[in-house]
C-alpha positions as CSV (number, residue, x, y, z in Angstrom):
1,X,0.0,0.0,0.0
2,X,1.3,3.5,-0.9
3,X,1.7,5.9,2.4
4,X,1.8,9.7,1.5
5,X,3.8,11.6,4.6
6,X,4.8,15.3,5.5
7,X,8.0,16.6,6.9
8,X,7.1,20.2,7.4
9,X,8.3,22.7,9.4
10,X,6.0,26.4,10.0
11,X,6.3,29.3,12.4
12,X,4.2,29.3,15.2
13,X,1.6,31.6,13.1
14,X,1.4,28.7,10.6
15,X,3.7,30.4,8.0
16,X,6.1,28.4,5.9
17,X,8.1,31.4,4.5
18,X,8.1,35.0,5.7
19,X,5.8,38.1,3.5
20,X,9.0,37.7,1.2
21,X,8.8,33.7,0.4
22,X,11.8,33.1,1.8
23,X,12.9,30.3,4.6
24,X,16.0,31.7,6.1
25,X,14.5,32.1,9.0
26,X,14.6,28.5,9.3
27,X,18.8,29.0,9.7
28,X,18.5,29.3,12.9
29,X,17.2,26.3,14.3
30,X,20.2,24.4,12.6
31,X,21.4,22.4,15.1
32,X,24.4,20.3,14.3
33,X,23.8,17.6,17.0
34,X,20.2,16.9,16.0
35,X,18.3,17.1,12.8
36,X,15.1,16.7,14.2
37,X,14.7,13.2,12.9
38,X,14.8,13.8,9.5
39,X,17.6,11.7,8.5
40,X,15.3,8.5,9.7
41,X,12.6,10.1,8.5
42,X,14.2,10.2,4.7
43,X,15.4,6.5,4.8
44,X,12.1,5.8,4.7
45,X,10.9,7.6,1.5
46,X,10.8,6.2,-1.6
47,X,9.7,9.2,-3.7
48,X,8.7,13.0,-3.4
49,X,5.5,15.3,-4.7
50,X,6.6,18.6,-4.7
51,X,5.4,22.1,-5.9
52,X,6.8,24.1,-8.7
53,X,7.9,26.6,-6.2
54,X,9.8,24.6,-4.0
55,X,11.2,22.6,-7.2
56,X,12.5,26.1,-8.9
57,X,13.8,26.7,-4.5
58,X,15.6,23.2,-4.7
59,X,17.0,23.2,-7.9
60,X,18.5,26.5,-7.4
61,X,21.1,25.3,-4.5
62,X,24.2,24.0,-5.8
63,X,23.4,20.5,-5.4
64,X,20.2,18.5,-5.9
65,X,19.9,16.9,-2.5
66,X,17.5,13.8,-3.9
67,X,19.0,12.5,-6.7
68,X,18.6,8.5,-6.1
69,X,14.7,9.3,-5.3
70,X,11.9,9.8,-7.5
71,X,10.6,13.2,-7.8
72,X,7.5,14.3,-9.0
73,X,7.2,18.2,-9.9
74,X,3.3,19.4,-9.8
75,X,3.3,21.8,-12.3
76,X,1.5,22.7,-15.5
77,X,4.9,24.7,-17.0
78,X,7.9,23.2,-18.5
79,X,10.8,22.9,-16.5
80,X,13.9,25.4,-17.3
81,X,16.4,22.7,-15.1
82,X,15.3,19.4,-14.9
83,X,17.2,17.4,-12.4
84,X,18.3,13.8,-11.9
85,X,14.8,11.6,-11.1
86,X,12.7,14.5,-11.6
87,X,9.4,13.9,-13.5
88,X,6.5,16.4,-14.2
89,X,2.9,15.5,-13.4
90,X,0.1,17.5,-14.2
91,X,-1.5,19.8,-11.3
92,X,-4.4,17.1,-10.6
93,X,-3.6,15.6,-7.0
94,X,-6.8,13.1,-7.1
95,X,-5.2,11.7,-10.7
96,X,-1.8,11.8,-8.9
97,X,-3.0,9.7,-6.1
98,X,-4.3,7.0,-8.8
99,X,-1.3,7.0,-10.7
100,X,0.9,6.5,-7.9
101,X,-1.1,4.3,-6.0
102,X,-0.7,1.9,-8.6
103,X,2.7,1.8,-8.7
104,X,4.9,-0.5,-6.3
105,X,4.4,-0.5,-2.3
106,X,6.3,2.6,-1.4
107,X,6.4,6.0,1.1
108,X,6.0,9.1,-0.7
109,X,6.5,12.7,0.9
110,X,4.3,15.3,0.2
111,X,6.5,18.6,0.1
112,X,5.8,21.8,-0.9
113,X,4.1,25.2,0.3
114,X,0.2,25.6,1.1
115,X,-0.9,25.1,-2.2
116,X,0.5,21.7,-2.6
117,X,0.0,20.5,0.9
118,X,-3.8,21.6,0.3
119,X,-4.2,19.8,-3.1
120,X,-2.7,16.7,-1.0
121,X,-4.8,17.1,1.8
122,X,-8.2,17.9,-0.5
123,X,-7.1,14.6,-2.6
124,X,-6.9,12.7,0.7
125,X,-3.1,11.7,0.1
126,X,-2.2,12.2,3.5
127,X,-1.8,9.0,5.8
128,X,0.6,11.0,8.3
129,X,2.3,14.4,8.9
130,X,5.5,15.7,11.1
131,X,4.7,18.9,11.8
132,X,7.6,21.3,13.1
133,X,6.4,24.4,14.8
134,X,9.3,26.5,15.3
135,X,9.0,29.3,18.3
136,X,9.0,32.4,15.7
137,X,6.0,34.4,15.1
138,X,6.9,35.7,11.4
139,X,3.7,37.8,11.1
140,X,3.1,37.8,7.5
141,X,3.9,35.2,4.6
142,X,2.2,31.8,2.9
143,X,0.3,29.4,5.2
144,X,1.0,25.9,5.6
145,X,-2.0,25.1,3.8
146,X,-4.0,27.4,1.6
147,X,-7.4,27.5,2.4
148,X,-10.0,24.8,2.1
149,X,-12.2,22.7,3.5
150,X,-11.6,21.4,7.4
151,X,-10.2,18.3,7.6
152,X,-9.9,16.5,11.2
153,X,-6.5,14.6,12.1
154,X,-5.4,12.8,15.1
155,X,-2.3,13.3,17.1
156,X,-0.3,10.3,17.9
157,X,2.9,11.8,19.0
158,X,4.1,15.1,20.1
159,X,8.0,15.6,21.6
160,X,9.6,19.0,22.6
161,X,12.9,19.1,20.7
162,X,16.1,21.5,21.2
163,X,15.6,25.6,20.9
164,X,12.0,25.3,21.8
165,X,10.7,23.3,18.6
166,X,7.8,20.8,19.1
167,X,7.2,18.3,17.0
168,X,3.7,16.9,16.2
169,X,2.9,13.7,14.6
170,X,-0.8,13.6,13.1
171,X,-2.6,10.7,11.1
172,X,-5.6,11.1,9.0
């Protein structure tokens, strides 16, 4: 059975990027000693939905950190750069969900801004979500999610973590 996951980290206002789009904030909570669990957390992933807008983010680093997993970009534009184990796939997350549900077993994570984690969310992709809030109020910037219809969770987990982060684990 496919799983779909998130991996997300928002300010305490729910913001994934300040009124600029970008993430720097995020710096901060870097924490050589602990990376929040994410390195277990990818092990486990066998391929990635992402935005366009954290593709074009990605791709502009100087390395392509995912290059021996699957990625599919949600977009309706062509890509300028097209990385290693990047496919496009149309902007339909309940087609998505088909098409990959018929592929092998496998754990996909769900990443991108509110846009994408709302098509996810509306398409019912989500089996579980790790959801960072960091102890910044940015104020101003894109939600999470982009708004839509309410959807319940349940937690099954929550952990305080170093510089005041929490971690909460929810399945749908």
């Amino acid at each position: 059975m496919t799983r779909y996951v998130g991996y997300i980290a928002m300010s305490l206002d729910g913001r994934i990027a300040d009124g600029e789009g970008r993430m720097d904030w995020l710096i901060q909570f870097n924490d050589p000693e602990n990376d929040y669990g994410f390195a277990e957390f990818f092990d486990g992933i066998d391929a990635i939905v992402m935005g366009r807008a954290t593709y074009d983010f990605v791709a502009s680093q100087d390395v392509w950190p995912y290059p021996d997993v699957i990625t599919y970009v949600v977009t309706s534009r062509f890509l300028a750069q097209e990385a290693q184990n990047v496919a496009t796939i149309a902007p339909d997350f309940n087609a998505l969900r088909k098409h990959l549900s018929h592929e092998k077993e496998m754990t996909i994570w769900v990443m991108g801004g509110g846009q994408t984690q709302r098509g996810a969310l509306d398409a019912d992709m989500f089996d579980e979500i790790q959801l960072f809030v960091m102890p910044v109020i940015l104020g101003s910037g894109p939600l999470v999610f982009s708004d839509g219809t309410p959807t319940g969770a349940t937690l099954v987990d929550h952990i305080a973590l170093s510089g005041g982060v929490v971690r909460l684990t929810y399945q749908f």
